[in-house]
C-alpha positions in Angstrom: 112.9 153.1 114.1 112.8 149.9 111.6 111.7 147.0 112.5 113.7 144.2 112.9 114.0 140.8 111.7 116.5 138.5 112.6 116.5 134.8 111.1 119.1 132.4 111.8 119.9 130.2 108.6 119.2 126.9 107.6 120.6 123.6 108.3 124.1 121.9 107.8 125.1 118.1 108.0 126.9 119.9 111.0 123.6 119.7 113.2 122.9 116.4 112.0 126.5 115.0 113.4 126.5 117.3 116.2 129.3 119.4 115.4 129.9 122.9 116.7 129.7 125.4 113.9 131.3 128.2 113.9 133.6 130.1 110.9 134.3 126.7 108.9 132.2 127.9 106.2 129.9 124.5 105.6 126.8 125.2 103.1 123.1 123.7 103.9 121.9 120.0 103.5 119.0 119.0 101.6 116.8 120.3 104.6 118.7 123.7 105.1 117.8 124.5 101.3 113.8 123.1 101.5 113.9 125.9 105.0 115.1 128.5 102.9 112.7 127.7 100.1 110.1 127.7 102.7 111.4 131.2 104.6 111.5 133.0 102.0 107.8 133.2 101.3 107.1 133.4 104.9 107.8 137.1 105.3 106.1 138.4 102.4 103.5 140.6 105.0 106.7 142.5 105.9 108.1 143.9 102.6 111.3 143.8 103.3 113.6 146.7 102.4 117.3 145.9 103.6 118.6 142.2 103.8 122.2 142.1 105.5 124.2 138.7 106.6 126.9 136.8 107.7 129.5 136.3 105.1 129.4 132.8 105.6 127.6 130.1 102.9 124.9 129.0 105.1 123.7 132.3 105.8 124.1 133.5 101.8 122.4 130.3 100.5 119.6 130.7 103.2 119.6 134.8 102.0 119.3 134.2 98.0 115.6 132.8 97.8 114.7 135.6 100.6 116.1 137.8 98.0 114.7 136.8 95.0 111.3 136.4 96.7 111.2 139.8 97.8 113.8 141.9 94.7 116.7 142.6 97.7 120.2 142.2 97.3 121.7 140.9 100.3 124.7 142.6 101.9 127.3 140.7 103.9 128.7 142.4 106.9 132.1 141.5 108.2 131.0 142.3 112.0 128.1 139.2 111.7 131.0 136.6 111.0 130.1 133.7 113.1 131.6 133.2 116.7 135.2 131.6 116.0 135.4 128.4 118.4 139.0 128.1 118.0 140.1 124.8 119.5 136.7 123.1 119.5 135.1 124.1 115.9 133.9 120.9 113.9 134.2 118.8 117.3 131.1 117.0 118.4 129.6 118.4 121.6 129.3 115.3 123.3 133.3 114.8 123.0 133.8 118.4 124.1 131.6 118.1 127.3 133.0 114.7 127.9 137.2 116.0 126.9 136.9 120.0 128.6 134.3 119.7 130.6 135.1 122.3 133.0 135.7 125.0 130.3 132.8 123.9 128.3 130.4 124.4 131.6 131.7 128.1 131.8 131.7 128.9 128.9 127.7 128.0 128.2 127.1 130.8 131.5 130.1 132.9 131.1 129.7 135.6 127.9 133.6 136.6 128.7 134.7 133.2 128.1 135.9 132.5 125.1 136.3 128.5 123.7 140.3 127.7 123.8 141.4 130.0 120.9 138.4 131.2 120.1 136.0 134.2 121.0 133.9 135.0 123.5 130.4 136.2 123.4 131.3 139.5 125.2 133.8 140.2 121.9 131.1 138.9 119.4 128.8 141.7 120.7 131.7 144.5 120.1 132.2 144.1 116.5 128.4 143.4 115.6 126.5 145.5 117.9 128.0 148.7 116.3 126.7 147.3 112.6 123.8 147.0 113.8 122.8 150.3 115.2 124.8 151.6 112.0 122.4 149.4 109.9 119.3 150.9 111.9 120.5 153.9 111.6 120.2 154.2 108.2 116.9 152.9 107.6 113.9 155.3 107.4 111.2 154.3 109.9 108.3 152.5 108.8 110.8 149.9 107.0 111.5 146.1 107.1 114.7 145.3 107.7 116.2 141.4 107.8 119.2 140.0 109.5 121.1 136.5 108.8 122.8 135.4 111.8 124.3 132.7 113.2 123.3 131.7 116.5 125.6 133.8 118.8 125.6 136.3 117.1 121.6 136.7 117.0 121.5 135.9 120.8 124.2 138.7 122.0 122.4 141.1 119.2 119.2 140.3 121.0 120.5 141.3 124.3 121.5 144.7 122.7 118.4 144.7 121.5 116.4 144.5 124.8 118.7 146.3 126.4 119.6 143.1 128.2 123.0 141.8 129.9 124.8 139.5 128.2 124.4 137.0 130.6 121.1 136.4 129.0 121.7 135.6 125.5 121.9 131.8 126.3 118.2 131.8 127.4 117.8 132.4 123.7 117.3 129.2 121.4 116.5 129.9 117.8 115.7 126.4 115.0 117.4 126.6 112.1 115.3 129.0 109.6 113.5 130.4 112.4 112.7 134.1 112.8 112.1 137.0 115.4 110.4 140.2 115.3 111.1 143.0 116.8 110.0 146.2 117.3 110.5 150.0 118.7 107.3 150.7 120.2 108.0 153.4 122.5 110.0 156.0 120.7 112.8 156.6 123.5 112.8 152.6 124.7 114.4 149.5 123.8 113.2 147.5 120.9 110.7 144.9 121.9 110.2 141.1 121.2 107.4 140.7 119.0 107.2 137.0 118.0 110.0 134.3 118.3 111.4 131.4 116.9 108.6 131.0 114.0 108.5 128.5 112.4 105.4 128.0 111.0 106.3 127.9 107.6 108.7 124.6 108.3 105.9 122.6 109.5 104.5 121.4 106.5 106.3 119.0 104.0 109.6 119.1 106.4 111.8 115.5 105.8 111.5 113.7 108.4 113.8 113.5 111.4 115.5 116.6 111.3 114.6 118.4 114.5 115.2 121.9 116.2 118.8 122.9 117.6 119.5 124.5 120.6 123.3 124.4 120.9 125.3 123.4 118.2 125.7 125.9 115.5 126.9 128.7 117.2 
């Protein structure tokens, strides 16, 4: 089997004004493109051979120095579209946990929740999980492949990863232009977590005072 790497994209003003994100489609800040300057010569030791994404801006303006970097063209995939909030996409969390408190505290434990309007976690898994094994499917062993995903959608993919319930995939917290690795060691087991949430490549000549998110774009 491939391996896999998934990276979640760069940063928005959304993080900075603490703002769910979900399907508004908001491109990066100044920050979010300097990340994906940065990522994109981070994975050169990997040779990538597939580059798939969400088909939302942040996650194709993250993708295009990736792809240029490493001669890919990047293929959006309708079944990585971010987790729709409904009701509470672009409000600030701290209005949310302060306005729907009750919902909002199930909903962060509960992956058959949804947000008022929205989607839950357990219906985010349905339509990606299938592109991704489809994706896998059709990549030779031996290859690279790279995934753009927003944050839910990474954290229920990683739970089909692992071969994990869903109730796990908020243990999962990813910084913006962060990546994992993973790999099939054991040809009839799960995939396994290799590295996590590198960053590495962010550390040097970041602007100040942006900081990691755990949260907020979902």
């Amino acid at each position: 089997m491939p391996r896999m790497i998934f990276i979640r994209p760069a940063e928005t003003d959304y993080f900075l004004r603490e703002q769910l994100l979900g399907r508004h489609d908001a491109d990066l800040n100044e920050n979010g493109r300097f990340q994906a300057e940065q990522l994109a010569h981070s994975l050169d030791a990997y040779h990538l051979s597939f580059l798939a994404l969400s088909p939302l801006r942040r996650a194709i303006s993250t993708a295009l120095p990736l792809a240029e970097v490493h001669d890919l063209s990047p293929h959006p995939v309708a079944g990585f579209h971010a987790l729709d909030f409904g009701d509470w996409e672009e409000h600030r969390i701290p209005y949310i946990r302060h306005e729907d408190r009750m919902r909002y505290e199930t909903w962060l434990t509960d992956p058959d929740f949804p947000a008022p309007g929205g989607e839950s976690l357990r219906e985010v898994y349905a339509r990606a999980y299938p592109e991704l094994v489809n994706i896998v499917q059709q990549t030779r062993q031996g290859e690279t492949i790279a995934l753009l995903l927003q944050d839910a959608v990474m954290r229920v993919l990683c739970c089909g990863a692992l071969d994990l319930p869903l109730e796990a995939a908020k243990r999962f917290s990813m910084d913006h232009g962060g990546y994992a690795v993973f790999e099939r060691i054991y040809p009839k087991g799960p995939y396994q977590l290799i590295a996590w949430n590198q960053t590495h490549h962010l550390a040097t000549g970041a602007i100040a005072g942006m900081g990691a998110d755990e949260t907020i774009e979902i």
